[in-house]
C-alpha beads as a LAMMPS data file, in Angstrom:
LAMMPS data file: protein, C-alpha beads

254 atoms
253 bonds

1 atom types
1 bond types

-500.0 500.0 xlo xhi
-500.0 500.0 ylo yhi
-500.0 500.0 zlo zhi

Masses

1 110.0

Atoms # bond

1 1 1 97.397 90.285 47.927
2 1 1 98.154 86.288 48.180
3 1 1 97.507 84.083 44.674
4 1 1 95.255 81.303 45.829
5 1 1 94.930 78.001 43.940
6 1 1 91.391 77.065 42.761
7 1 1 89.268 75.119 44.999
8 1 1 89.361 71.786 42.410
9 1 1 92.656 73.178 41.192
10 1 1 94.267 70.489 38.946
11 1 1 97.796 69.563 37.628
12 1 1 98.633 71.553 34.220
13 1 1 99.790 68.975 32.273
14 1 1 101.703 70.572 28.412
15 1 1 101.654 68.640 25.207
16 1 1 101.452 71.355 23.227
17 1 1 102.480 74.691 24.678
18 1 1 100.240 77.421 23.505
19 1 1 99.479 80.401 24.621
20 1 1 96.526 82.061 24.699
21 1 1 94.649 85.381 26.113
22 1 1 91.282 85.479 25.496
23 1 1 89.491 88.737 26.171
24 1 1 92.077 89.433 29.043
25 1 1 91.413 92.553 31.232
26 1 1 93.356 93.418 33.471
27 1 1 94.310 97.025 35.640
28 1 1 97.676 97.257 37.345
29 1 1 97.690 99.713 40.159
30 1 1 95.409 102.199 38.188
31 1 1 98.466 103.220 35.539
32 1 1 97.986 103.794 31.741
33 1 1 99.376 100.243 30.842
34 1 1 95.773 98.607 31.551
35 1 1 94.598 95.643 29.965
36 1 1 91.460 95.772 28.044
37 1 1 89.984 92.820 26.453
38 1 1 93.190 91.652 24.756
39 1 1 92.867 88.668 23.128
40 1 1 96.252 86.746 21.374
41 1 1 97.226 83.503 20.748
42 1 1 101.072 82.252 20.456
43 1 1 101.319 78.989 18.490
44 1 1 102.900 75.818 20.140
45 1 1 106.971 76.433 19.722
46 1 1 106.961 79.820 18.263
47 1 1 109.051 82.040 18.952
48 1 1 108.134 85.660 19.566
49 1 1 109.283 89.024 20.519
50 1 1 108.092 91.773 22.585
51 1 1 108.904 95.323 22.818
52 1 1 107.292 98.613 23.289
53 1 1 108.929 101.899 25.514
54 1 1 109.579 101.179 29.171
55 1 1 105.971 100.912 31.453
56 1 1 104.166 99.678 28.130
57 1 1 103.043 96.022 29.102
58 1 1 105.603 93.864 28.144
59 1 1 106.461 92.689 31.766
60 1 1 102.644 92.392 32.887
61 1 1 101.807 90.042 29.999
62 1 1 104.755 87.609 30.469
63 1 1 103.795 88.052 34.293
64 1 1 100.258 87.229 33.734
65 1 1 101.107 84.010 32.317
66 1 1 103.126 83.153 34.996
67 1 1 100.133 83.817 37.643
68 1 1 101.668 86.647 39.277
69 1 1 98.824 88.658 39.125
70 1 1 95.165 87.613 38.777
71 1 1 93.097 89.179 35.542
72 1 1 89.625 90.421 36.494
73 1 1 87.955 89.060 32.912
74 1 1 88.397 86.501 30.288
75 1 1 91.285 83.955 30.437
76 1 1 94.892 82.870 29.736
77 1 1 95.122 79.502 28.692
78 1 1 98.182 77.281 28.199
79 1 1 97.739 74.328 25.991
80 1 1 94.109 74.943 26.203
81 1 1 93.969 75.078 30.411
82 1 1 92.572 77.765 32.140
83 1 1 95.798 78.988 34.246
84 1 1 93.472 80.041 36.938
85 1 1 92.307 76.331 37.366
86 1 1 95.780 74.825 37.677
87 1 1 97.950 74.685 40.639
88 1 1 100.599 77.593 40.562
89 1 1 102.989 74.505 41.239
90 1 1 102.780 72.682 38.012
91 1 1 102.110 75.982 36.146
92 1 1 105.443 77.409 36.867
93 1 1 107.103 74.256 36.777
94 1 1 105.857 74.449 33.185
95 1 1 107.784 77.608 32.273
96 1 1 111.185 78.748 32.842
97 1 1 112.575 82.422 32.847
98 1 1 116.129 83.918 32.447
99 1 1 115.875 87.533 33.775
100 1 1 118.335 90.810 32.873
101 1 1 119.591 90.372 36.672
102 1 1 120.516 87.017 37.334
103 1 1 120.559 86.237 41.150
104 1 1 122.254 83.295 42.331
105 1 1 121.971 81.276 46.102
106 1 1 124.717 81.452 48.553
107 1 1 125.139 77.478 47.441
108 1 1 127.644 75.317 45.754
109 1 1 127.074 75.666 41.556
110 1 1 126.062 72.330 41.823
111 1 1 123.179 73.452 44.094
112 1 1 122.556 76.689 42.208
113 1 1 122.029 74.750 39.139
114 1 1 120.314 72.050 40.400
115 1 1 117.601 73.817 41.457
116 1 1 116.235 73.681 38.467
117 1 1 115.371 69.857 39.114
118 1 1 115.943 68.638 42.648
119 1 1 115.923 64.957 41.611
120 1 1 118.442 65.423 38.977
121 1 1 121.627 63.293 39.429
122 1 1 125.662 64.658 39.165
123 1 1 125.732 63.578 35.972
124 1 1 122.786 65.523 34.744
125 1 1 123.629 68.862 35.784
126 1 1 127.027 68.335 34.234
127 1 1 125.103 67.949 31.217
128 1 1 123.004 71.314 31.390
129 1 1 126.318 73.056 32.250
130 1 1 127.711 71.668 28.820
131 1 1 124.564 72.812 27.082
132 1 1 125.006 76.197 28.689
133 1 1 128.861 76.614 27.877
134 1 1 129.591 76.873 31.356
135 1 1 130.902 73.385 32.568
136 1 1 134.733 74.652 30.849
137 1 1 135.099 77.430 32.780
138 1 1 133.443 75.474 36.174
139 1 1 136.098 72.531 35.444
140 1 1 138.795 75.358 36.003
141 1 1 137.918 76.223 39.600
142 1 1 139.860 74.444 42.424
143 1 1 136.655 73.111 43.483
144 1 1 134.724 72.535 41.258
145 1 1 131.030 72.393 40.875
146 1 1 131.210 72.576 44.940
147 1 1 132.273 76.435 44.624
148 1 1 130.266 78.508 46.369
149 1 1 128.407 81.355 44.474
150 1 1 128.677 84.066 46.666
151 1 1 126.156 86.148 48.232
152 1 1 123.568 86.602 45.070
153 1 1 126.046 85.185 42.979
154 1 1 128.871 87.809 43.483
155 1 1 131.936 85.714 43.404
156 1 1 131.197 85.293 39.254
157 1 1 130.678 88.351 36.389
158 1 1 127.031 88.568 35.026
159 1 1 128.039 86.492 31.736
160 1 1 128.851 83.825 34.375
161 1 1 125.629 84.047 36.696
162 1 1 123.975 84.120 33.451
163 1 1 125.177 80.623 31.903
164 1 1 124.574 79.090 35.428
165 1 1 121.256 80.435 35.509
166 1 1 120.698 79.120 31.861
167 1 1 122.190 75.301 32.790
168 1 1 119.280 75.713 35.202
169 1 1 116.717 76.337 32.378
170 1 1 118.243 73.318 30.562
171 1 1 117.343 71.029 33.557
172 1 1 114.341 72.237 34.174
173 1 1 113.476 71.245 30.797
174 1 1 110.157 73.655 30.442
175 1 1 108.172 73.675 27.664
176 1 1 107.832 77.294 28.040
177 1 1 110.904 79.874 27.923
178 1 1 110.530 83.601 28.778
179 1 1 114.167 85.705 28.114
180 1 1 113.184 89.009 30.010
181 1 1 115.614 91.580 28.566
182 1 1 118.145 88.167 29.218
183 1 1 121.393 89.987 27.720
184 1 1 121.089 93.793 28.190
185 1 1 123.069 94.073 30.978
186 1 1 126.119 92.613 29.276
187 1 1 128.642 93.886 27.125
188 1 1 128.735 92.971 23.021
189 1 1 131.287 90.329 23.708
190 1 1 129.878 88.626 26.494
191 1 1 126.326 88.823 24.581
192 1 1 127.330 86.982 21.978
193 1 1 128.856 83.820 23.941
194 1 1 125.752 83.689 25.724
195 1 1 123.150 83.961 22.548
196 1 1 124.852 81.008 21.392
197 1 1 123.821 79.496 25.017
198 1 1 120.054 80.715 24.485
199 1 1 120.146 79.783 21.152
200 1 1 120.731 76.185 22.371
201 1 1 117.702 76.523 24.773
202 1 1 115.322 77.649 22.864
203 1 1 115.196 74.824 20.568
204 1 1 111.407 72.944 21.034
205 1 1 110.133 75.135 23.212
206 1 1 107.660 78.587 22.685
207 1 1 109.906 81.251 23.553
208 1 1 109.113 84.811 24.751
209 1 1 111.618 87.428 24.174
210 1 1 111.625 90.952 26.299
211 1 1 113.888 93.192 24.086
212 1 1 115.360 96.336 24.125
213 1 1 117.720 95.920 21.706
214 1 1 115.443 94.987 18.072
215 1 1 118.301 93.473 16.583
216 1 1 118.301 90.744 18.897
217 1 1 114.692 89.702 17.224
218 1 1 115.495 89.292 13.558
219 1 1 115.612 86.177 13.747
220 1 1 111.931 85.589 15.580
221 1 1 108.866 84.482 14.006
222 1 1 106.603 87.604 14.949
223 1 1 106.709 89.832 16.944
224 1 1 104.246 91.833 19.351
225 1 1 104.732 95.774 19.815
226 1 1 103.206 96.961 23.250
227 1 1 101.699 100.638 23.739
228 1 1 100.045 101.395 27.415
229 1 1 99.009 97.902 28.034
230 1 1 97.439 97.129 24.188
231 1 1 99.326 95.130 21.752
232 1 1 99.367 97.838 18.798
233 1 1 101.309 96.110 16.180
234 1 1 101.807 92.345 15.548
235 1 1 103.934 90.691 12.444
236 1 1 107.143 89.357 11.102
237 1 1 110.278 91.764 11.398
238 1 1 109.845 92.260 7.414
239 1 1 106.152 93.526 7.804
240 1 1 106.572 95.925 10.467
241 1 1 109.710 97.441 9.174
242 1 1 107.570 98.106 6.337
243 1 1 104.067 98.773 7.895
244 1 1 104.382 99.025 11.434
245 1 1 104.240 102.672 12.635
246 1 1 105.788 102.638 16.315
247 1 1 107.905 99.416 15.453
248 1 1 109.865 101.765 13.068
249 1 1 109.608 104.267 15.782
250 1 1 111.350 101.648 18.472
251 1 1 113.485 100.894 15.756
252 1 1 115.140 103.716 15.266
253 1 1 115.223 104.643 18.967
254 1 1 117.271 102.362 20.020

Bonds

1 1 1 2
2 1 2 3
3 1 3 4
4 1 4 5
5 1 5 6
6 1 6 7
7 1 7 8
8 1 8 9
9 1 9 10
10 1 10 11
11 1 11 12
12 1 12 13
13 1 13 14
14 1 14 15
15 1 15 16
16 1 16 17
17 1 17 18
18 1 18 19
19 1 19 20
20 1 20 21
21 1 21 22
22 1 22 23
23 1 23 24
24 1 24 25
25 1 25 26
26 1 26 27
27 1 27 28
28 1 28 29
29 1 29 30
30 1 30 31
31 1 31 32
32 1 32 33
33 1 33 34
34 1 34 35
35 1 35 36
36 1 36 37
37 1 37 38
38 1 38 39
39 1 39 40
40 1 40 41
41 1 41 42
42 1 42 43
43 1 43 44
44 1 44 45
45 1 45 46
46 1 46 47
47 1 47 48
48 1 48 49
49 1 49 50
50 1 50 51
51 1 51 52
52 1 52 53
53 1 53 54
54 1 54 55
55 1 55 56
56 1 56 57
57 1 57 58
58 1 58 59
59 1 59 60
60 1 60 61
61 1 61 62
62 1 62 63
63 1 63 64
64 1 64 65
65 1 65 66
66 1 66 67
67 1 67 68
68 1 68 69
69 1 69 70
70 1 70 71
71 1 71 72
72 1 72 73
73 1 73 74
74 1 74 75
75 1 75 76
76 1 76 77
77 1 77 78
78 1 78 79
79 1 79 80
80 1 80 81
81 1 81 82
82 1 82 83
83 1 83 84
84 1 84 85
85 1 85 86
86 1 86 87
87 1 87 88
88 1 88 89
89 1 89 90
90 1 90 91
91 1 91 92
92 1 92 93
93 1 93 94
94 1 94 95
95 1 95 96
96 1 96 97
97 1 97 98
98 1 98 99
99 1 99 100
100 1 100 101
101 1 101 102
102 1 102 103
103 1 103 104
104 1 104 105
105 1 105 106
106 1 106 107
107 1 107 108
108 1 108 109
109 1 109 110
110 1 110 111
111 1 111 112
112 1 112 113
113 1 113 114
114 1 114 115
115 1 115 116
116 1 116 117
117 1 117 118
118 1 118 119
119 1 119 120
120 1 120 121
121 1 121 122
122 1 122 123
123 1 123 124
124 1 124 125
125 1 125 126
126 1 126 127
127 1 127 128
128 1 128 129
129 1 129 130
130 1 130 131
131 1 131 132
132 1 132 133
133 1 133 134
134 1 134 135
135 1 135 136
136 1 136 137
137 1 137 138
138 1 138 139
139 1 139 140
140 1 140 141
141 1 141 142
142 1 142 143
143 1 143 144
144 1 144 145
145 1 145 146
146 1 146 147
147 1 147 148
148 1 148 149
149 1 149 150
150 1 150 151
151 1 151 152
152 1 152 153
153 1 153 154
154 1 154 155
155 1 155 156
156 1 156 157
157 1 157 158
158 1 158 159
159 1 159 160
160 1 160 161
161 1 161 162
162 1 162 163
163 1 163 164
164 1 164 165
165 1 165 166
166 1 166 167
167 1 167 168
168 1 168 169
169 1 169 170
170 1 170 171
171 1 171 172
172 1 172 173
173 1 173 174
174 1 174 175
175 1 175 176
176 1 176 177
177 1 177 178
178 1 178 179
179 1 179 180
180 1 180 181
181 1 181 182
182 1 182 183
183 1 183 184
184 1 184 185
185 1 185 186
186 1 186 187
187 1 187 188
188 1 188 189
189 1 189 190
190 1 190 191
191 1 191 192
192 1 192 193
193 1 193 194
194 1 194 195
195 1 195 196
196 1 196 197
197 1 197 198
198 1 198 199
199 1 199 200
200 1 200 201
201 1 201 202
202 1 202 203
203 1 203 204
204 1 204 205
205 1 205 206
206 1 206 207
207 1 207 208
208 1 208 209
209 1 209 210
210 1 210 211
211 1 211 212
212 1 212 213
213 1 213 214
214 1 214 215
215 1 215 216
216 1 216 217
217 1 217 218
218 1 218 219
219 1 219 220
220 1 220 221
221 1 221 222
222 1 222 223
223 1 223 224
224 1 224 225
225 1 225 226
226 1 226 227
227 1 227 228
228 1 228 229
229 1 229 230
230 1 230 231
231 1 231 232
232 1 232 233
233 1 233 234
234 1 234 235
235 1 235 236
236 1 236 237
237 1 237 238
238 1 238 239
239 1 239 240
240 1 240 241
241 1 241 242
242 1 242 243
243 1 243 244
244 1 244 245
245 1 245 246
246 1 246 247
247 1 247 248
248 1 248 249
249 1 249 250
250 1 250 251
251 1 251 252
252 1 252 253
253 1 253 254
């Protein structure tokens, strides 16, 4: 199954990055975490988390917005455009994610990073490697930001392949930020060097955090508890630890 652009597909051009799904349905291979008429609506710069147990939606909703599947009713919009009447171009130029397995290109770092913005100049990408705590350790390598990554990024540790995949974020410069589980597969030490990375990047931008960990989302604005494709549960950390039934639940779990 190939996304297609829209016939009179335009350029999706962000002021204001909102996010909204508006009577969203859609059914993923026939499994219990369906969409059904969801509607939500994530304000311009907020930032919010998203949990739930393992196959309950979280990945499909952050994938939806990204166009990797197609709904089958209502609409996501983004800043008030219909996603489905963009190009898929300028839509995911408009959002950048850090995933749990960062994968780098058998490239220089200079390459790796700059992918995030092919017209960016030396000097630039030197700059997103500062703002990603990276440049340091980069400046220690006999060659430089002309070290080659590896195949998928092996010659580094995941805290590294992380920050270089963050300096990318940083030059991309999207108004949207997804963090899918973006620090679970480090250990404590590493994760916090890096948060202070993310923290960095999330500045003016509406953020959307996959978590496993809860304690990683105190400091969100709301967040949004997933059960088999429905958002169940939506609030502040302080209201759900006091009202929200399988937030406590998750809570304690993990």
């Amino acid at each position: 199954y190939v996304i297609k652009d829209h016939q009179n597909a335009k350029e999706l051009e962000v002021k204001t990055p909102s996010i909204e799904f508006k009577k969203t349905t859609f059914d993923y291979k026939n499994n219990e975490n369906t969409f059904k008429n969801q509607s939500a609506l994530i304000k311009p710069y907020e930032k919010v988390g998203l949990i739930g147990f393992s196959g309950s939606g979280k990945s499909t909703f952050v994938n939806m917005i990204s166009r990797l599947y197609d709904i089958e009713s209502g609409a996501i919009l983004i800043d008030g455009q219909d996603i489905s009447k963009v190009t898929q171009n300028s839509l995911r130029q408009n959002i950048s994610v850090i995933p749990q397995e960062p994968i780098l290109f058998h490239r220089t770092i200079l390459e790796n990073i700059r992918y995030g913005n092919m017209s960016a100049s030396d000097e630039e990408v030197h700059k997103a490697a500062k703002a990603a705590h990276i440049h340091n350790f980069i400046m220690t390598l006999s060659d430089g930001y002309n070290t080659i990554c590896g195949e998928r990024g092996n010659n580094f540790s995941g805290g590294q392949r992380q920050r270089v995949i963050i300096a990318r974020a940083f030059l991309k410069n999207a108004p949207i930020l997804i963090l899918d589980e973006a620090t679970s597969a480090l250990d404590g030490h590493t994760e916090k060097l890096i948060q202070k990375s993310l923290d960095n990047l999330m500045k003016n931008r509406t953020v959307l955090i996959i978590a496993h960990r809860l304690s990683t989302l105190l400091h969100v604005d709301r967040v949004l508890v997933f059960n088999k494709g429905h958002i169940v549960e939506d609030g502040p950390h302080s209201k759900l630890q006091k009202d929200g039934e399988l937030y406590k639940m998750l809570w304690n779990h993990c």
